[in-house]
N, C-alpha and C positions, 0 to 999 in steps of 0.2 A: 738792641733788638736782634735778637737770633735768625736763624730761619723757622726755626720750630714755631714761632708766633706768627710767622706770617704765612702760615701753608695750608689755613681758612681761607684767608684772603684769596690767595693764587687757586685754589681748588673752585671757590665761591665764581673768580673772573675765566678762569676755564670752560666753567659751566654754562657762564653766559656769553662765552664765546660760540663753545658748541650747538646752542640751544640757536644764537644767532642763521649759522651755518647752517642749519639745518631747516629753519624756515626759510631763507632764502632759494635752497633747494625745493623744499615746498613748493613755494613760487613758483618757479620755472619750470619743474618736473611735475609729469602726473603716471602713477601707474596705472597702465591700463589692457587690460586682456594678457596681464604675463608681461609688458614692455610699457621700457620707460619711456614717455612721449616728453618730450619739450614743448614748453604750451606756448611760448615766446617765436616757434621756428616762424609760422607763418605771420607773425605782426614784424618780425625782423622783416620780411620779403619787400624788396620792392616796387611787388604789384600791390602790396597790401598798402603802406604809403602813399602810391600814385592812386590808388580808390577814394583812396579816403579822401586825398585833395583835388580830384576832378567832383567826388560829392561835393566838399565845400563851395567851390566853384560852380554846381549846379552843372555839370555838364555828367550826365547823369547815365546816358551810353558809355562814355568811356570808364564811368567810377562801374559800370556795371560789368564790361568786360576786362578792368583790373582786377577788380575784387573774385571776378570768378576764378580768377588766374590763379591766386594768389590760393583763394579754397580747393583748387587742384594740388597746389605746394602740399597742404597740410589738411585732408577730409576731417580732420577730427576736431579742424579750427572754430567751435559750434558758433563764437565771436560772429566769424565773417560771413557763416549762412545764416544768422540771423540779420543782421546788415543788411543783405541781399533781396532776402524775402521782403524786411521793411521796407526797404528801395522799390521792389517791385508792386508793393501794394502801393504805396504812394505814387509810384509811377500809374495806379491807375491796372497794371495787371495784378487783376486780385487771384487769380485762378496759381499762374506762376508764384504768387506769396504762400496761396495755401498751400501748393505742390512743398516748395522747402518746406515750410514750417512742419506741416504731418512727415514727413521725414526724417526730420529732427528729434519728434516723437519719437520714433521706432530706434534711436542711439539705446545704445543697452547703455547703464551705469550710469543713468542722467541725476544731479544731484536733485534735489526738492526743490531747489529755485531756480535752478535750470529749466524743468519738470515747468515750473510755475509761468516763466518769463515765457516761454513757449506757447504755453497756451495762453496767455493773454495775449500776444501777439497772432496767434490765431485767432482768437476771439476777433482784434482789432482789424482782422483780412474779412472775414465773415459779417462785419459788420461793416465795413466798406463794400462788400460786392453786393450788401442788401440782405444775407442769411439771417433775419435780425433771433431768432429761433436757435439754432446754432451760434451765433454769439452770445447768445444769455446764456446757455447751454457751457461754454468754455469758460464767459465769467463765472459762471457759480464754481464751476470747479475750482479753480483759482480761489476760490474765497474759501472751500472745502479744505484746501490746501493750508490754509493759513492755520498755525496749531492758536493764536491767541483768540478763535472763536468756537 
């Protein structure tokens, strides 16, 4: 066997090397507004780890003052203020859930199920503080959303 027979092959595993490479990048990069953000900076933080495991643990002040810490690391982290707001409406402050969640809203460049999970999660603050009007109002939208209806 030559090389000339096998330089499909190598060209073929190249390609699925770079193709690799390049999703993985994907992954952890996002451009945005001209720069390139690392989506991974703020889940790497160690406030974003110690939120997570004081939520676990139910102590719910301190997952609230890690997690914010950690959303200070990285504003663009939409992960951790969604978290936040969840925590807060379950903590019972619905007013503080809606405040992040309609914030979240206003992100320029939200993807469609960004867009989507947002507002159902507003919907689900709205319909904890009793708005039950304004949560049928955010579900439908979300269902408007959906391209299989």
């Amino acid at each position: 066997m030559n090389f000339g027979d096998s330089l499909p092959f190598l060209a073929a595993m190249l390609a699925l090397l770079l193709g690799v490479a390049i999703g993985k990048a994907h992954e952890r990069y996002k451009l945005r507004d001209g720069r390139w953000i690392d989506r991974r900076r703020a889940r790497d933080s160690h406030h974003y780890v110690l939120g997570l495991n004081f939520l676990v643990s139910n102590q719910i002040d301190l997952a609230i003052e890690e997690l914010s810490q950690a959303a200070r690391v990285d504003s663009d982290a939409l992960e951790i203020h969604l978290i936040l707001g969840n925590v807060h409406r379950e903590r019972g402050q619905v007013a503080r859930a809606i405040q992040v969640h309609q914030a979240l809203l206003q992100k320029p460049k939200l993807s469609k199920i960004e867009h989507a999970y947002i507002l159902l999660c507003l919907g689900l603050d709205f319909k904890r503080g009793g708005f039950v009007d304004r949560a049928l109002e955010a579900f439908n939208e979300v269902i408007r959303m959906d391209p299989s209806n």
